[in-house]
C-alpha positions as CSV (number, residue, x, y, z in Angstrom):
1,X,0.1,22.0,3.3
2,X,0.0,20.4,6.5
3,X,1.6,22.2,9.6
4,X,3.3,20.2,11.8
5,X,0.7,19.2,14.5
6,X,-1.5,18.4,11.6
7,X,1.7,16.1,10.0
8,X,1.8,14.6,13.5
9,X,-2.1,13.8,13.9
10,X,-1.8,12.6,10.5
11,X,1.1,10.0,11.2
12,X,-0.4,8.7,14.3
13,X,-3.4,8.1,12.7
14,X,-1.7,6.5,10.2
15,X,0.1,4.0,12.2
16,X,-2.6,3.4,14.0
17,X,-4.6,2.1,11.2
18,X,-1.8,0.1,10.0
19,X,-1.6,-1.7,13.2
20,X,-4.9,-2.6,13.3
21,X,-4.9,-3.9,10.0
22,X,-2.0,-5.7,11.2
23,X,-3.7,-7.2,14.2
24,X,-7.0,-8.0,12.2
25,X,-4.5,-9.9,9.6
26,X,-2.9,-12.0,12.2
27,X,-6.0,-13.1,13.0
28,X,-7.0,-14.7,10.3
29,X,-3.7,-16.4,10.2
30,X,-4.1,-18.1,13.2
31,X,-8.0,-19.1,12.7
32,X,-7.3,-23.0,13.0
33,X,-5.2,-22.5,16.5
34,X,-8.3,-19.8,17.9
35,X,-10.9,-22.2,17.0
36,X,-8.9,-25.0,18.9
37,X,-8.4,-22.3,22.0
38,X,-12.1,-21.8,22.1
39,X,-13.4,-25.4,20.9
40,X,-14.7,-23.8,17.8
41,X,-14.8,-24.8,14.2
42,X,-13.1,-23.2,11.7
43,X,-16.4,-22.3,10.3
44,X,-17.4,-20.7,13.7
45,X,-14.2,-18.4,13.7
46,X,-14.4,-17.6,9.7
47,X,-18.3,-16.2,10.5
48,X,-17.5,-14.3,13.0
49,X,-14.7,-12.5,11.0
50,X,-16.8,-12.3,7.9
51,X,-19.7,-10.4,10.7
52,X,-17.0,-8.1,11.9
53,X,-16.3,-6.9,8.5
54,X,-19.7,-6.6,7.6
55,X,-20.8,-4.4,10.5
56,X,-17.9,-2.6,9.9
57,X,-19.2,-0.5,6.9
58,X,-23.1,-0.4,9.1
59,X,-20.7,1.1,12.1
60,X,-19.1,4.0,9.8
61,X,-22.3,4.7,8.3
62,X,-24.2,5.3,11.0
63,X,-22.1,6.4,13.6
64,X,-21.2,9.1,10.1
65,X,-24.4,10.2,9.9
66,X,-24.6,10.7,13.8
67,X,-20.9,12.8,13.7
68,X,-22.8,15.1,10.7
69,X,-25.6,15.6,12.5
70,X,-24.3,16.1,16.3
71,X,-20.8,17.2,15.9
72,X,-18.0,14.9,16.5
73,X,-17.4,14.5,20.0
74,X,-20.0,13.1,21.3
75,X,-20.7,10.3,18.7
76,X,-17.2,9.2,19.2
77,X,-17.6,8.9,22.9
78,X,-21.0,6.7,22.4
79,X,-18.9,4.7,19.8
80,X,-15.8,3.7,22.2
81,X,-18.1,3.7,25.5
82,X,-19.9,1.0,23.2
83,X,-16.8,-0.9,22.1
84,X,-15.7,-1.2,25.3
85,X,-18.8,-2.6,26.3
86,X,-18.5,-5.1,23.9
87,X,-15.1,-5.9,24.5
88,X,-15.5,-6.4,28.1
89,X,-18.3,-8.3,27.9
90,X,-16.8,-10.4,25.2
């Protein structure tokens, strides 16, 4: 049985991952109007989703084995100081 802070983690969590599965969706819906914002192929677009689902899977693994090994806390803060890298520079 969940108590309720532990119902209200679990919710938010939930929703969370439903929006980004949302957002990832709506993506690939709009791959033809992306690739003619950025002057890409459809091809170019399609890779680059295909390469964030694979290093998806790479992501979890490692960054699991890192969370078993060092705790939670600070693997988590390496992984969004490293998205946000990513994001900024992209």
């Amino acid at each position: 049985m969940l108590n309720r802070q532990q119902t209200a983690f679990f919710l938010v969590a939930f929703f969370a991952w439903t929006l980004d599965a949302f957002d990832f969706f709506s993506v690939t819906l709009n791959i033809i109007e992306i690739g003619k914002t950025f002057n890409k192929s459809v091809a170019h677009i399609t890779w680059g989703i295909t390469v964030t689902l694979m290093l998806r899977s790479v992501g979890a693994i490692v960054f699991g084995i890192a969370g078993d090994r060092f705790g939670r806390k600070w693997p988590f803060v390496i992984n969004i100081a490293f998205y946000a890298t990513l994001e900024i520079l992209t």
